[in-house]
Structures are given as C-alpha cells and as structure tokens.
C-alpha positions as CSV (number, residue, x, y, z in Angstrom):
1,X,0.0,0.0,0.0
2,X,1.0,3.8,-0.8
3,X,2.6,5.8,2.2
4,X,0.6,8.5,2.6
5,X,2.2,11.0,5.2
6,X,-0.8,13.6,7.1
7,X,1.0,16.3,8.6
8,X,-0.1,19.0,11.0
9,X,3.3,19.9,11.8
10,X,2.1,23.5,12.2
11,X,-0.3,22.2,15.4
12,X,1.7,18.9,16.1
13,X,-1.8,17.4,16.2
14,X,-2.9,14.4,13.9
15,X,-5.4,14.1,11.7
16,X,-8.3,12.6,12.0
17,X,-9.3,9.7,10.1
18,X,-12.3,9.2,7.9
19,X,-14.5,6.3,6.6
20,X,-13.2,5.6,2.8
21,X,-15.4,6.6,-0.2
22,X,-15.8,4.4,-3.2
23,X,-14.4,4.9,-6.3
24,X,-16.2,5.5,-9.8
25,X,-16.1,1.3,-10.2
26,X,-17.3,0.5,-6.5
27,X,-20.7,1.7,-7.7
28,X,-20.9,0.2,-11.1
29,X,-20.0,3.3,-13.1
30,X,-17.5,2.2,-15.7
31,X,-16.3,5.0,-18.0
32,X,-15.4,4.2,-21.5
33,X,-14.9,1.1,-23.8
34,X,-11.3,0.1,-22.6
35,X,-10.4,-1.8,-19.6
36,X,-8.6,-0.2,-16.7
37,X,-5.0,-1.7,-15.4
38,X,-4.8,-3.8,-12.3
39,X,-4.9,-0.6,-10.5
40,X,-6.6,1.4,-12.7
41,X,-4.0,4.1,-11.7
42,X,-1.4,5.9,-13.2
43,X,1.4,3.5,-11.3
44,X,-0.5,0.5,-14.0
45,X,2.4,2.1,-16.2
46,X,5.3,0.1,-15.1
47,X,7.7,2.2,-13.4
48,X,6.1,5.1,-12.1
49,X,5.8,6.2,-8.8
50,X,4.1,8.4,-6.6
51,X,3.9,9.7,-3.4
52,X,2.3,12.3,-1.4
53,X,2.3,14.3,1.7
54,X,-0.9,16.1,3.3
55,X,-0.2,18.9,5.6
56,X,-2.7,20.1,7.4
57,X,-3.6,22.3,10.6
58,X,-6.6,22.7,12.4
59,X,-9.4,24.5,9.8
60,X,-6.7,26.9,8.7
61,X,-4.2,25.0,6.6
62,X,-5.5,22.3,3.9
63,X,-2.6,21.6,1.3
64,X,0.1,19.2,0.7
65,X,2.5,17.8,-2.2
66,X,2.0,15.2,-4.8
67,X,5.1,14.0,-6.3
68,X,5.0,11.6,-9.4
69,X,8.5,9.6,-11.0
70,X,8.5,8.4,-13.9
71,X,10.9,5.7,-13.1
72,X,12.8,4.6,-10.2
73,X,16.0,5.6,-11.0
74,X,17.8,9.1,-11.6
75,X,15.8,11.1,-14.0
76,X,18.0,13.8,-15.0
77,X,20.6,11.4,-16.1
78,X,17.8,8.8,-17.5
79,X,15.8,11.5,-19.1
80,X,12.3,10.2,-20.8
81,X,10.6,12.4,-23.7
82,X,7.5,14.3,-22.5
83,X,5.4,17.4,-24.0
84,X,2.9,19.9,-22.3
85,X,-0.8,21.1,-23.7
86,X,-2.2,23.8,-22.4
87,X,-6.1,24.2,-22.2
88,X,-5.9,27.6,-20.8
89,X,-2.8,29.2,-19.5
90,X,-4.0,30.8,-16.0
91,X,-1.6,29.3,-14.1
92,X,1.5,28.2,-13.2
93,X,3.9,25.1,-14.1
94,X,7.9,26.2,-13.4
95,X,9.6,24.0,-16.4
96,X,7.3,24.6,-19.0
97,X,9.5,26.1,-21.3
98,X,12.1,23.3,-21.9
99,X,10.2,20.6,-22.0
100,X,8.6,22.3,-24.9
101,X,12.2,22.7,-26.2
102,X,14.0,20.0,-26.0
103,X,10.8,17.4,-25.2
104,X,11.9,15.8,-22.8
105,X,11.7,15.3,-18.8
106,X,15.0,15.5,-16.4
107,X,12.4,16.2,-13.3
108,X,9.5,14.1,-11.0
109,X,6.4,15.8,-11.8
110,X,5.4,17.8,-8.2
111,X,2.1,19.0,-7.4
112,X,1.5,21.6,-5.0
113,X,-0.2,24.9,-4.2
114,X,0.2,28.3,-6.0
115,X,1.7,30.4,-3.2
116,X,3.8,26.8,-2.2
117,X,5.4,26.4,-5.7
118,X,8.6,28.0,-5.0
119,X,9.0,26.1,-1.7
120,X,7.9,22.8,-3.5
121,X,10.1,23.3,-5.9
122,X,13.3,24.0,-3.3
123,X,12.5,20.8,-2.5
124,X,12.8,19.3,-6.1
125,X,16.2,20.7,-6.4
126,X,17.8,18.8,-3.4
127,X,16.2,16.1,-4.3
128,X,17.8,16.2,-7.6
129,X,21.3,17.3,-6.7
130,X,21.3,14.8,-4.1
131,X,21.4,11.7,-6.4
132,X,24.2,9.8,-7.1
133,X,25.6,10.4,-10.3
134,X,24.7,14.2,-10.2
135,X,27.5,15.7,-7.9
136,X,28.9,17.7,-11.1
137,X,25.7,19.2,-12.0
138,X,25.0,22.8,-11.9
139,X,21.5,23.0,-13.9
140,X,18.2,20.8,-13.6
141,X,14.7,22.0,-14.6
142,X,12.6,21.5,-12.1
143,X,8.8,20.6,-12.7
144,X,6.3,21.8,-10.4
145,X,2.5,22.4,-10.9
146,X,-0.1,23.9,-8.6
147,X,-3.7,24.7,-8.2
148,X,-5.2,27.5,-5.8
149,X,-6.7,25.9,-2.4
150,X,-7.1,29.1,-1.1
151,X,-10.6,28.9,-0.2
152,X,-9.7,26.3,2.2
153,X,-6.2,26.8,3.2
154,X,-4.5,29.6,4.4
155,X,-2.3,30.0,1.4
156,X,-0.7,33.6,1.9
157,X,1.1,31.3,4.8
158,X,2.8,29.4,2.3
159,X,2.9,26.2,4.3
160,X,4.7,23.7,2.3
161,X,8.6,23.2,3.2
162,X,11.3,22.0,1.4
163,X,10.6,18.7,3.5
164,X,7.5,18.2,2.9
165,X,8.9,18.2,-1.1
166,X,11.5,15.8,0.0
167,X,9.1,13.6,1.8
168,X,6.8,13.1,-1.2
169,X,9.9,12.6,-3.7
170,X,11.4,10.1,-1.1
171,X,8.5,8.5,-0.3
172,X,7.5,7.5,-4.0
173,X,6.6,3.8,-4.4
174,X,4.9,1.8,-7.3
175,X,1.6,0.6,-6.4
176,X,-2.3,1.7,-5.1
177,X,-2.5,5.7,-5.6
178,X,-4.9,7.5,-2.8
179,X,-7.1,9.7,-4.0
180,X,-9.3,12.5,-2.7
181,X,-8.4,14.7,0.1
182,X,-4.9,14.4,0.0
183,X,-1.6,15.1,-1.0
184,X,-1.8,18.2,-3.6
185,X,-5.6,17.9,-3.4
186,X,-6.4,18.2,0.4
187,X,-7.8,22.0,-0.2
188,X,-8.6,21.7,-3.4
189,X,-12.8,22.3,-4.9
190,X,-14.3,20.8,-8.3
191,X,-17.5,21.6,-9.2
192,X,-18.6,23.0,-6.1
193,X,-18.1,20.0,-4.4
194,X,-14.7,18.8,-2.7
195,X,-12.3,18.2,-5.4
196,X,-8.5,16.1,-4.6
197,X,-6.4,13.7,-5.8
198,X,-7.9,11.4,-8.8
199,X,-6.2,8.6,-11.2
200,X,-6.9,5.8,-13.5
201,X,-5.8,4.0,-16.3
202,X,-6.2,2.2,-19.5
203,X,-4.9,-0.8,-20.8
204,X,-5.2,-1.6,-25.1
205,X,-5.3,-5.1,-26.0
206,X,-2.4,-6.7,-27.8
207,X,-4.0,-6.3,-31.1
208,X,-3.9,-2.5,-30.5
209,X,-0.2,-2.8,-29.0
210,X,-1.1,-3.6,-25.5
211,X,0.3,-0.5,-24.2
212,X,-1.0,1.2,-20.6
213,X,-1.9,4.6,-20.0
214,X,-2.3,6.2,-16.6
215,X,-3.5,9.9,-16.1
216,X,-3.3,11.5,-12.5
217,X,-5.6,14.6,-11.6
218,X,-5.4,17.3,-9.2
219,X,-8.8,18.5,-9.6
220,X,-9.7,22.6,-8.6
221,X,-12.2,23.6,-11.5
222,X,-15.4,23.6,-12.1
223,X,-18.7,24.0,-14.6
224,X,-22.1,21.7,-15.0
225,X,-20.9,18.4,-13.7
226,X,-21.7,15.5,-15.5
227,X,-20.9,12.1,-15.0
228,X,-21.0,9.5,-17.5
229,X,-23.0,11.4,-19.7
230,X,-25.8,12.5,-16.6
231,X,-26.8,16.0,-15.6
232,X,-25.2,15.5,-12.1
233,X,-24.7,19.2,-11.7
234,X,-28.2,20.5,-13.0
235,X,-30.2,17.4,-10.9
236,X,-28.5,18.0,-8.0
237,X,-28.7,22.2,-7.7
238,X,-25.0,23.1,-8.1
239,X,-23.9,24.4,-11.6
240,X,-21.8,27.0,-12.9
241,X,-24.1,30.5,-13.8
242,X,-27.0,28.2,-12.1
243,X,-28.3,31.8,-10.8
244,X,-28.2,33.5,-13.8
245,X,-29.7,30.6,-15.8
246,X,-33.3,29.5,-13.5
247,X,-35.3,27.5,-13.6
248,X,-33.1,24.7,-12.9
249,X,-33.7,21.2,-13.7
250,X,-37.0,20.0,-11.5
251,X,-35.7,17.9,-8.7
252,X,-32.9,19.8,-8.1
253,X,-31.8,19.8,-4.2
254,X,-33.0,23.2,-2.6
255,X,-30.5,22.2,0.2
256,X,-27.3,21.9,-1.8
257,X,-28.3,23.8,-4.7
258,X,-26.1,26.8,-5.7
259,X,-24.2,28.5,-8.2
260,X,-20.2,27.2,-8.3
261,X,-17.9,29.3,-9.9
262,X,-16.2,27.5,-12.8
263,X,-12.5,29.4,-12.5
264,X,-9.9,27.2,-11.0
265,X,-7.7,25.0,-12.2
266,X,-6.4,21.0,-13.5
267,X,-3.3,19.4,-13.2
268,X,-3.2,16.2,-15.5
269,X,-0.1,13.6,-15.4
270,X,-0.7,11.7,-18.3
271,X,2.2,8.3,-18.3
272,X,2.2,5.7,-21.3
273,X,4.8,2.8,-21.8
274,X,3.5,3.1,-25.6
275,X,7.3,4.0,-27.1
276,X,6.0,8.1,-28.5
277,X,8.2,11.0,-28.7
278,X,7.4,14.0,-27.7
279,X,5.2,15.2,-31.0
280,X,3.3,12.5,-30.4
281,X,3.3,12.8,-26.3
282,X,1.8,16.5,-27.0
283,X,-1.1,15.1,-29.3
284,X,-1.8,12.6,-26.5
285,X,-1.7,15.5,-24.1
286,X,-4.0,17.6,-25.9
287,X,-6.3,14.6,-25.9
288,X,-7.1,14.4,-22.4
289,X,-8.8,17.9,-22.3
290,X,-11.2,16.2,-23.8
291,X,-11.8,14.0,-20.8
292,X,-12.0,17.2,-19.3
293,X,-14.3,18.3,-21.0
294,X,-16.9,15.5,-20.4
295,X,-17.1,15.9,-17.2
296,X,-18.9,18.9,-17.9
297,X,-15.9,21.5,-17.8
298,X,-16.3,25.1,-20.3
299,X,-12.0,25.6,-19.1
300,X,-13.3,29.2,-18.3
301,X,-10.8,32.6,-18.3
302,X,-9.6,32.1,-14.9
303,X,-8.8,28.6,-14.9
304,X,-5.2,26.8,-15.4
305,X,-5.2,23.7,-17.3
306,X,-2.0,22.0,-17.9
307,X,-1.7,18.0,-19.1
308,X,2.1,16.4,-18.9
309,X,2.5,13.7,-21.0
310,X,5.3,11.2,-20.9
311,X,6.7,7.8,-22.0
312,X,8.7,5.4,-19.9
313,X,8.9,2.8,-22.8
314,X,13.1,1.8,-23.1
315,X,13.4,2.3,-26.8
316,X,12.6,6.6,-26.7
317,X,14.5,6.8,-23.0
318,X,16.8,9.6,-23.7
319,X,20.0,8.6,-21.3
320,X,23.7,9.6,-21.2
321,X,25.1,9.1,-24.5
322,X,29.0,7.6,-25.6
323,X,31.6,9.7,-26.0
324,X,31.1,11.4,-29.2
325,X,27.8,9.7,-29.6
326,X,25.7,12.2,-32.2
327,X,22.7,10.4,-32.5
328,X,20.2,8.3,-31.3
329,X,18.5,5.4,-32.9
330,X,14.3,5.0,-31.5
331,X,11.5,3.2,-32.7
332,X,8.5,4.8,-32.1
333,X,4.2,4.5,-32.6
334,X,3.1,5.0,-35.7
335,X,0.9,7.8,-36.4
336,X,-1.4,5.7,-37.8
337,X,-1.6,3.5,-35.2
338,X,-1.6,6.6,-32.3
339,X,-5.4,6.7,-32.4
340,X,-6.1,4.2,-29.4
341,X,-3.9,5.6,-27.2
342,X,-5.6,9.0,-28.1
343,X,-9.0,7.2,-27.0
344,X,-7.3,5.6,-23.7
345,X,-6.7,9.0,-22.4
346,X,-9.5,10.6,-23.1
347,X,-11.6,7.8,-21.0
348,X,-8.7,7.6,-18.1
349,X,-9.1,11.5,-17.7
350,X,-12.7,11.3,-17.5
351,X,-12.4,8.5,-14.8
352,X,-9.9,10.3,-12.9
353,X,-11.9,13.0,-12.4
354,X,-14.7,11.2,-11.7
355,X,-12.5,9.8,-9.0
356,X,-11.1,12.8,-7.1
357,X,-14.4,13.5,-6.8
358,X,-16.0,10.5,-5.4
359,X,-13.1,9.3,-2.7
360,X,-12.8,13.2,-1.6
361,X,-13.8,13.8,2.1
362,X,-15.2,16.9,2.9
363,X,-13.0,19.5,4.3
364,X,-13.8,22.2,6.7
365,X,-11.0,25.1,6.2
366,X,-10.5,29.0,6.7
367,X,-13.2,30.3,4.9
368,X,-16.0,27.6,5.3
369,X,-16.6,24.0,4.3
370,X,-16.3,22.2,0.8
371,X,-19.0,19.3,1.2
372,X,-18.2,16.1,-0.3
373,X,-19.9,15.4,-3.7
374,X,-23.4,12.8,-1.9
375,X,-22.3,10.1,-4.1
376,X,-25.8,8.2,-3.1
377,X,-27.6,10.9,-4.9
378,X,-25.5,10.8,-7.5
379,X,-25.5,7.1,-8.0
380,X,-29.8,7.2,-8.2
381,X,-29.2,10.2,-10.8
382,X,-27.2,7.3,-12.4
383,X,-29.6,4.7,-12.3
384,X,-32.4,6.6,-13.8
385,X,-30.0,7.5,-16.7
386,X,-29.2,3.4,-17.0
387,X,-25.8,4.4,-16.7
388,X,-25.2,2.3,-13.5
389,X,-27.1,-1.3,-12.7
C-alpha cells in the first residue's frame, strides 16, 4: 500500500481519520470502452511512482505535495521524452518552457499549491542534486504544478517546506495511488463539491499494442458536472451560472443547490509505456482535455489547465550518451496506429476525475466548508439514466 504521510506539523496534532469513499467502479459506473490496469492508476504504467504528503492544521491550513517519478532511478541522467498542452494558461507550471524545447523530462512531476510552488520546488532541487551520479551538475529544470486551495487553506502562509517536497519525492513507491483529500488535493474544490487527488488508467489489448496509459488529476475547476453522460450538476442544484440561468432542472436539491464558480484549475499527469516522442506525447496531451471536457468542464478565463504527457517505454528513453555519440536510434508508434492511445486518455481523464471526486472527504478550512460530492444521490441520478445497474 502507498505511504501517505498527514501532517499537522504547524499544530503537532494528527489528523483525523475518515471512513473511505468508493471509487467510480465501486458503484458500477465504468467510463469508457477500454479496460482499466490492475490498479486502474497511473502506477498500472510500469515504473512510475508516486507519493504524497498532506499537511494540514486545524481548519486553517489544507494543502500538501503530490510527487509523481517516472521511473525509479535518476531522471535527470535517464531523461524520458514528454510534451505539455495547455487548455488555458491561467496558471503556473515552473519548467514549461524546456520541456517544450528540448521534449523531454529531467524532473519528477510535483504538485502543489500556488503560493507553495517555490517552496515545493526548493525541494525538487535537493532532491535532484542529491542523487548519485549528479554531484557535477550545476542546472536541472525543475517541474512543479499547482492549483489555488485558497478557499480552504491559508495560502498567503505558504505552508509547504522543502521537507515536505522531499518527503513526497522520497516517499514514492509503485503501487495503489490515494485519492481524494490528499496530497496536492487536500484544499482543493471541483465543481462545487470537494475536489482532490484522482487517477486511472487504461490498458489496449495486444492487437492495438497492449500498451497502458495512466492519467493522475489534481482537480480545482469547475462547470455543470456530468458524470458519464448525466446532468449531475443541474439534478443535484449546483452548476456554474445556475443563478443566472433558472429554472433549474426540477428535482434539483434546494439544500445543496447553488451557483459554483467554474474558475480554478487541473493538473493532468498523463504516463504511457507506448514508445512516443514528444510530438506524439503533446497530441496525446491535448487529448485528455477532452476528458476534461466530459465531465462537464467550459475551461473558463480564470482557470489553469495544464496535461504532462510522458513515456517510460526503453526504446525513446533519452540517457547519457557515448563519448562522441551524435545520434540516437528509437522506434516509435506509428501515427497511424496513435489513435487508441488518443482514446485511452480521453476515458482515463474522464475517470480520474470522476474519482477525485468520489473518494474526496469533505474539508472544513478558513473560509468555510467544501461538502463532499453525496455520491448516493449521484448514484440514483445514475440509475435513472441506465448508466449504473
């Protein structure tokens, strides 16, 4: 099982535990054509790793650091190719502009708040110059991606630390991903509901290549929600412009019924062993805003959404080269043959989603408290739409 650290180093209290939540497959809901990995998480891609730290104190501080590797060993020096899509650029992801240059990844993927990106990625560096191999090195670019939890935490504190960085990055392992409330999600809001931590994945058969893609979410956006194809959002009251746009649907929950701002933001981690270089890794990237999209998203002005695509596969790795080594030699996916992996991502975004949403607790923080999305309601919504048994 994933190490998942909660921290209220601020208070030196713990934190409290809570019942688990199902995921999108607990209640029957299946997203998509493909089938899922083992998992169905982003660690189904062999190799990757994640781990995550969730710092809290009392109602005032919700936040934390997700920290994803895309292999186990030293990334800078066994560099993998990777591309970035951007949905809409309100936001803020440090390394942006060389992996767009040279397409490729020399960093973990680290997930944090917006005020706690500097901190986070303090943390990054260490980590990095720390590793054997990399006592000569005097550049890395750093990767680090953020949404805003300041509704719930008290951002302008800037609580993340270098160690809590370094305890995510350390604390990495292969296997089950938790989801919801935690790590880079624990004061995050989608949809006006408690929003988090989210993954799956998808697996294409061996006439298709039998590759696996995993997506991880850090969901903090918003819209009309809608879940496998149902009005969620409208049926249960809570929709971006709902006030501006009465009569709602009839049925709608008086009690929970309100109008959620749509401005936010995503962070998608997309990771595929299918062997792509980074042309390809942006298409795939671009692809998964269309996962987005399903889940009932319009990617309004003052939202950030940012996908991170990379491959793991051996034959596109990008490590040290000989000694007066000029090329490289790769075989790569065909772009005739790139379609199902476009189609994998779209349905392992959607899923992931769905999932941050469904595990995530709700959080009381400084300014009042995110309620959990009332999967019960959600699941009859379902059922009258034959979308779940």
């Amino acid at each position: 099982m994933r190490r998942i650290v909660l921290c209220a180093l601020l208070l030196g209290q713990p934190l409290a535990a809570q019942a688990p939540r199902p995921r999108a497959r607990d209640v029957g809901l299946v997203i998509g054509i493909l089938p899922p990995g083992p998992l169905n998480a982003i660690t189904d891609v062999g190799g990757v790793r994640v781990g995550q730290v969730t710092v809290t104190a009392g109602d005032s501080i919700n936040t934390g650091v997700t920290a994803i590797l895309p292999h186990g060993g030293n990334v800078f020096r066994d560099k993998v190719p990777a591309a970035v899509s951007v949905g809409n650029g309100f936001g803020k992801l440090t390394g942006i502009a060389q992996i767009r240059e040279l397409g490729e990844l020399e960093s973990p993927i680290v997930l944090t708040c917006t005020l706690c990106v500097p901190r986070a990625a303090d943390g990054v560096v260490t980590y990095l110059l720390a590793l054997p191999g990399n006592e000569e090195v005097r550049s890395v670019n750093v990767v680090v991606g953020e949404t805003n939890d300041g509704f719930l935490n008290a951002i302008r504190r800037r609580p993340i630390t270098e160690a809590h960085a370094l305890e995510a990055l350390r604390g990495a392992r292969e296997g089950p991903v938790e989801e919801g409330s935690v790590g880079a999600g624990r004061g995050t809001v989608a949809f006006g509901w408690k929003g988090g931590i989210g993954t799956s994945s998808r697996r294409l058969p061996p006439a298709l290549g039998g590759w696996t893609t995993g997506v991880l979410v850090q969901t903090n956006f918003g819209g009309v929600l809608t879940i496998g194809g149902a009005p969620v959002g409208r049926r249960l009251g809570r929709y971006y412009l709902r006030d501006e746009t009465r009569p709602a649907t009839p049925g709608a929950g008086a009690a929970s019924g309100a109008d959620a701002p749509a401005d936010g933001s995503i962070m998608i981690v997309i990771a595929t062993d299918a062997p792509l270089e980074a042309r390809q890794l942006g298409r795939l990237a671009q692809r998964a805003f269309l996962g987005v999209a399903r889940t009932g998203s319009p990617m309004t002005n003052g939202s950030g959404d940012f996908a991170i695509a990379f491959s793991t596969a051996p034959s596109v790795r990008r490590g040290p080269l000989a000694r007066g080594q000029r090329t490289r030699q790769s075989e790569t996916v065909t772009n005739d043959a790139i379609s199902p992996l476009f189609q994998a991502v779209v349905e392992a975004t959607e899923e992931a989603i769905v999932n941050s949403l469904f595990r995530a607790e709700a959080v009381r923080g400084v300014r009042g408290v995110v309620p959990a999305l009332p999967v019960d309601s959600v699941v009859t919504i379902l059922r009258e739409h034959l979308i779940v048994p």
